[in-house]
C-alpha positions as CSV (number, residue, x, y, z in Angstrom):
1,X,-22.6,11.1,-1.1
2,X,-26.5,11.5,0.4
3,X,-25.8,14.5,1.8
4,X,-23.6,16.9,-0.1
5,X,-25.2,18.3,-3.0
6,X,-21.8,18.9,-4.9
7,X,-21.8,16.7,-8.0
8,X,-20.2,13.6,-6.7
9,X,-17.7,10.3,-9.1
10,X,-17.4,7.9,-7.3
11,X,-15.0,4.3,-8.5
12,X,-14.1,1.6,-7.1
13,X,-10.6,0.3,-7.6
14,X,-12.2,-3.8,-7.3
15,X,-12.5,-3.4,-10.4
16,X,-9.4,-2.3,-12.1
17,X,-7.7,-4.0,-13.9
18,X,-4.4,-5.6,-12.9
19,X,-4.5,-3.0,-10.4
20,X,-2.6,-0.5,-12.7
21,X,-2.0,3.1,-11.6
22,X,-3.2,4.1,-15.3
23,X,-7.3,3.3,-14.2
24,X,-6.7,6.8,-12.1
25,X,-6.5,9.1,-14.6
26,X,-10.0,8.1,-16.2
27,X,-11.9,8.3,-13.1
28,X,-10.2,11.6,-12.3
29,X,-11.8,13.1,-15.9
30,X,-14.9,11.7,-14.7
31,X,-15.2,14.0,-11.6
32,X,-14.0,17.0,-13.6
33,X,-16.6,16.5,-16.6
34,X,-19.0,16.3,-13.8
35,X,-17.7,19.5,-12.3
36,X,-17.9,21.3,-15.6
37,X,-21.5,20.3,-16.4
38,X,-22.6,21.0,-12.8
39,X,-23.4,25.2,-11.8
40,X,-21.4,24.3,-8.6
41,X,-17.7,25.6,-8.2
42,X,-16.7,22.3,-6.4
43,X,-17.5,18.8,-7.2
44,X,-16.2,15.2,-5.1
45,X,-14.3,12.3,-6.5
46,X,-14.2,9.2,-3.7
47,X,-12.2,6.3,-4.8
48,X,-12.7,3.0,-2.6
49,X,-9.9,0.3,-1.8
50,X,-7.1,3.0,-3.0
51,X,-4.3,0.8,-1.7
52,X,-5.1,-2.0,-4.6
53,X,-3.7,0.2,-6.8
54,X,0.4,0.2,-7.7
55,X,1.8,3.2,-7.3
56,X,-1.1,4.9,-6.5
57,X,0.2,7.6,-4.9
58,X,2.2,9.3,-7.7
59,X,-0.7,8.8,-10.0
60,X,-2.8,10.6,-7.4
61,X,-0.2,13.4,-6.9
62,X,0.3,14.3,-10.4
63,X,-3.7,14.3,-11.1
64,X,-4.0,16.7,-7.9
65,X,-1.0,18.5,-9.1
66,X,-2.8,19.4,-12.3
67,X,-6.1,20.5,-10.9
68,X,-4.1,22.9,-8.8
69,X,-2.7,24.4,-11.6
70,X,-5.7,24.8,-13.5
71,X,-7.4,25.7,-10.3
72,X,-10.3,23.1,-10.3
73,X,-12.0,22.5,-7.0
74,X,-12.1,19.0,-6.8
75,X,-12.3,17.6,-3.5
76,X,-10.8,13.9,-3.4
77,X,-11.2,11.0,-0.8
78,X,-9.4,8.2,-1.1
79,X,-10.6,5.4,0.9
80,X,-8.7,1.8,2.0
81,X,-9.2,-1.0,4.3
82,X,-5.3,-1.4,4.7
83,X,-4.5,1.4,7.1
84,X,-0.2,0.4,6.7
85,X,-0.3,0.4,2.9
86,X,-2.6,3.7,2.6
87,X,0.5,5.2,5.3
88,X,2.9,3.6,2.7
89,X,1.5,5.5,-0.1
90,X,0.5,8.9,1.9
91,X,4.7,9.3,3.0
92,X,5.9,8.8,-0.4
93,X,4.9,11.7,-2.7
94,X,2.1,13.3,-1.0
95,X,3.5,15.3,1.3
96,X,2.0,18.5,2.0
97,X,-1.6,17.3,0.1
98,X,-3.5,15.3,1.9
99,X,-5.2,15.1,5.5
100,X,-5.4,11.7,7.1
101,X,-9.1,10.8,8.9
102,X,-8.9,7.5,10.8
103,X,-12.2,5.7,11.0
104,X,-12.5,3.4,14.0
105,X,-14.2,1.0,15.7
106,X,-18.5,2.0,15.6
107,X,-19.4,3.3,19.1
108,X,-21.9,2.0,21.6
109,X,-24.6,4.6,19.8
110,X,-24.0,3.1,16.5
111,X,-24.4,-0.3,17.3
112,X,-27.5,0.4,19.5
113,X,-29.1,2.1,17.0
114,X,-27.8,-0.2,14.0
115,X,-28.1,-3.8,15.9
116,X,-30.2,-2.9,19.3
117,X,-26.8,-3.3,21.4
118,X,-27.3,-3.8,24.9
119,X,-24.3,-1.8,27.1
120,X,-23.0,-5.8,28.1
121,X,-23.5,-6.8,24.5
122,X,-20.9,-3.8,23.4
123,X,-18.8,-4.6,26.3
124,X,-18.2,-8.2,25.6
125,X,-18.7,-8.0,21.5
126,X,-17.0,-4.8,20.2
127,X,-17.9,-2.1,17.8
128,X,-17.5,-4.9,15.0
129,X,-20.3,-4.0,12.5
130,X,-19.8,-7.0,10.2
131,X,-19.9,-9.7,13.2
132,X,-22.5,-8.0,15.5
133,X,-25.3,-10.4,13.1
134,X,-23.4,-13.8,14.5
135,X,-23.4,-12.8,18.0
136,X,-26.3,-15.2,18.6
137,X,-23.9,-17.9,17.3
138,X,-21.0,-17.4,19.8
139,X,-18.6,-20.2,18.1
140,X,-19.6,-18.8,14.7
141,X,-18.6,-15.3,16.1
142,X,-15.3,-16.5,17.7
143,X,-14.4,-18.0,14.1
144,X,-15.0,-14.7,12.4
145,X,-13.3,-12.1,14.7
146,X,-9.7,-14.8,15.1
147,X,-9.8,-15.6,11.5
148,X,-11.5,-12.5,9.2
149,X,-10.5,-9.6,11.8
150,X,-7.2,-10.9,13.8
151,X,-5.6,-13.3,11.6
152,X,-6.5,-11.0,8.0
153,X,-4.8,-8.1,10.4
154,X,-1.8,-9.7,11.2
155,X,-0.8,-11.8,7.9
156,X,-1.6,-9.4,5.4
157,X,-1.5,-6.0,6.9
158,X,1.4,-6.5,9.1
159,X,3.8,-9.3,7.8
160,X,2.8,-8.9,4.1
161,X,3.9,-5.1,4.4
162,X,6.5,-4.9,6.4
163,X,9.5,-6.8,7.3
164,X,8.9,-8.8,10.4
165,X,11.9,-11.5,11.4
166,X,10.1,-13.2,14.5
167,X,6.5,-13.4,13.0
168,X,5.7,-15.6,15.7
169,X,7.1,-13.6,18.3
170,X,4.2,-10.9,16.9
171,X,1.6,-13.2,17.5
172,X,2.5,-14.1,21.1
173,X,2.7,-10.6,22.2
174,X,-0.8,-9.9,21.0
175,X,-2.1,-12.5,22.7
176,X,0.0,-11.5,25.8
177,X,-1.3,-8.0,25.0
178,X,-5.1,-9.1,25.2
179,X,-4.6,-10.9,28.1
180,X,-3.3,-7.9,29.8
181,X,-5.1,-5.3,28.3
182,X,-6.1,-2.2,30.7
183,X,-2.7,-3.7,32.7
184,X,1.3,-2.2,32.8
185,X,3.2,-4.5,31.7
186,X,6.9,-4.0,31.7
187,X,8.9,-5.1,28.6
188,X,11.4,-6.7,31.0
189,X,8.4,-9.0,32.1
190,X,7.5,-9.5,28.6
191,X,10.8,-10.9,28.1
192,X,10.4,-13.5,30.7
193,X,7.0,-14.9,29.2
194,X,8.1,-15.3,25.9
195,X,10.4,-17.3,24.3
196,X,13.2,-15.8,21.5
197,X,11.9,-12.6,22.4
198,X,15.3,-10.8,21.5
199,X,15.2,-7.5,23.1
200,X,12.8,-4.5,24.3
201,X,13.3,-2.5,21.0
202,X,11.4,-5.5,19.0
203,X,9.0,-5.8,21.1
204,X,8.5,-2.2,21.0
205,X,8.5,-2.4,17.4
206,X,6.3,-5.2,16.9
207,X,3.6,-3.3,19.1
208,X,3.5,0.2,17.4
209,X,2.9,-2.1,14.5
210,X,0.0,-3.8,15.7
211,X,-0.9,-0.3,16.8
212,X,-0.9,0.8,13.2
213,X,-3.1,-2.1,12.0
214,X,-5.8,-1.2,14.5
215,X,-5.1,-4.3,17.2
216,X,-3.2,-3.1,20.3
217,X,-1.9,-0.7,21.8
218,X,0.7,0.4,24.4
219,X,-0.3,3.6,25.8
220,X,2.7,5.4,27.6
221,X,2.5,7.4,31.0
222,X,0.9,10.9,30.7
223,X,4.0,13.4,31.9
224,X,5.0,17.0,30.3
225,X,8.5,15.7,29.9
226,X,9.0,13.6,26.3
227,X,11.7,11.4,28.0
228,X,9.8,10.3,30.7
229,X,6.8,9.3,28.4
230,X,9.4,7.3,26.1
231,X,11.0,5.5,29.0
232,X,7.5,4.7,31.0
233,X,6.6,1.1,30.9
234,X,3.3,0.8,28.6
235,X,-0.1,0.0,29.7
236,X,-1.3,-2.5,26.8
237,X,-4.5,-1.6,25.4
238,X,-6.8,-3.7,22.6
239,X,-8.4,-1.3,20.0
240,X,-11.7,-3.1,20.3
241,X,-12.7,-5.3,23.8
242,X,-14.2,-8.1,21.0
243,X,-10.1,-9.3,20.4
244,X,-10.3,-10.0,24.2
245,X,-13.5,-11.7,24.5
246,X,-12.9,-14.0,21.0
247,X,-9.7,-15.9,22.8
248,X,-12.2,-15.9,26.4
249,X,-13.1,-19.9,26.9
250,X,-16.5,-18.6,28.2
251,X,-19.0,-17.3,26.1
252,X,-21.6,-14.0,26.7
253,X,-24.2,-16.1,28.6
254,X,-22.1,-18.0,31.0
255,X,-20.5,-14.3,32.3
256,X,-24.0,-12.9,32.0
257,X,-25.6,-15.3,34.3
258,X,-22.5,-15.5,36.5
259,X,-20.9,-12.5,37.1
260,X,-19.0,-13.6,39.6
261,X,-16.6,-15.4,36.7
């Protein structure tokens, strides 16, 4: 919004009301009075925390549908913290009319440059923003990443969203994921570790959704050949190395001064 010099509306859907799909339309108007008042030929509307809306997404596609009829160049970015629910809405009626950009983790530059990061520091605490303040209270830290990053992830994006039968089951194979990120892992080994595991297709579901949400991965062997990249056994990956070192029982000083650990 600093930098473009388009005439910019910008709303945030905290503070609709009810969360009805109606608040849209107003905020919409907004962006196109602006675009009519301004001399420039395009103007912005940004709307924050999109996924609080209901039924957002056909409110959004019949607004968009009518600027493209009257031919109105109105750029639109719809933001959300939910990454399954802003999916959810995208793949029901907008097909063909929007782009999706995935913001991730900060990098070591950011957080250098934002919190004076050391190269260990990012190693051991992420490209967490909003916890890189506690770091100098380790327990503190811990609390924050398990139970406003991991936990928020898993019971509301996750089990709130979509239909999970062994919810438990999800949570042990994070953990078994962190503990072996940067490691193959066969499924078939999986299997052994947990209990009322079920089979490999669950487990196979219940890590593309933890993928989705931004928590761990399972990155499949690099070959030409689709099959062979299906059937490889995945090499589990954590999003950010902070949902490693939160569940760790020693803390950034004790590795630092002992490497050996």
């Amino acid at each position: 919004m600093e930098g473009t010099k388009l005439p910019v509306h910008f709303a945030s859907a905290d503070l609709a009301a009810f969360g009805e799909s109606s608040w849209i339309s107003p905020q919409w108007e907004a962006a196109r009075i602006k675009l009519r008042q301004s001399e420039q030929e395009e103007a912005v509307l940004i709307i924050d925390e999109i996924q609080k809306i209901s039924n957002w997404s056909e409110a959004v596609k019949k607004e968009w549908d009518r600027d493209t009829a009257q031919r109105q160049a109105l750029k639109v970015v719809l933001l959300g913290s939910s990454r399954l629910l802003l999916q959810q809405g995208m793949t029901e009626s907008l097909a063909g009319r929007f782009e999706t950009i995935s913001i991730g983790h900060w990098s070591y530059r950011e957080m250098k440059e934002a919190f004076d990061f050391t190269p260990d520091q990012y190693v051991w605490f992420g490209g967490y923003p909003g916890a890189a303040t506690l770091i100098d209270d380790e327990q503190r830290w811990r609390h924050h990443i398990t139970d406003s990053l991991i936990e928020t992830s898993i019971s509301k994006d996750i089990l709130m969203l979509t239909r999970v039968d062994k919810p438990a089951l999800l949570k042990r194979l994070f953990e078994l994921g962190c503990n072996y990120s940067s490691q193959i892992l066969s499924y078939t080994k999986i299997l052994g570790q947990l209990q009322d595991a079920g089979n490999t297709t669950t487990l196979t579901h219940y890590l593309r959704l933890l993928d989705t949400a931004g928590l761990l991965a399972g990155l499949e062997k690099y070959s030409p050949e689709m099959v062979q990249r299906r059937a490889s056994i995945p090499e589990f990956q954590v999003h950010n190395t902070a949902l490693i070192s939160a569940q760790q029982q020693y803390s950034f000083q004790e590795i630092a001064s002992n490497p050996a650990q």
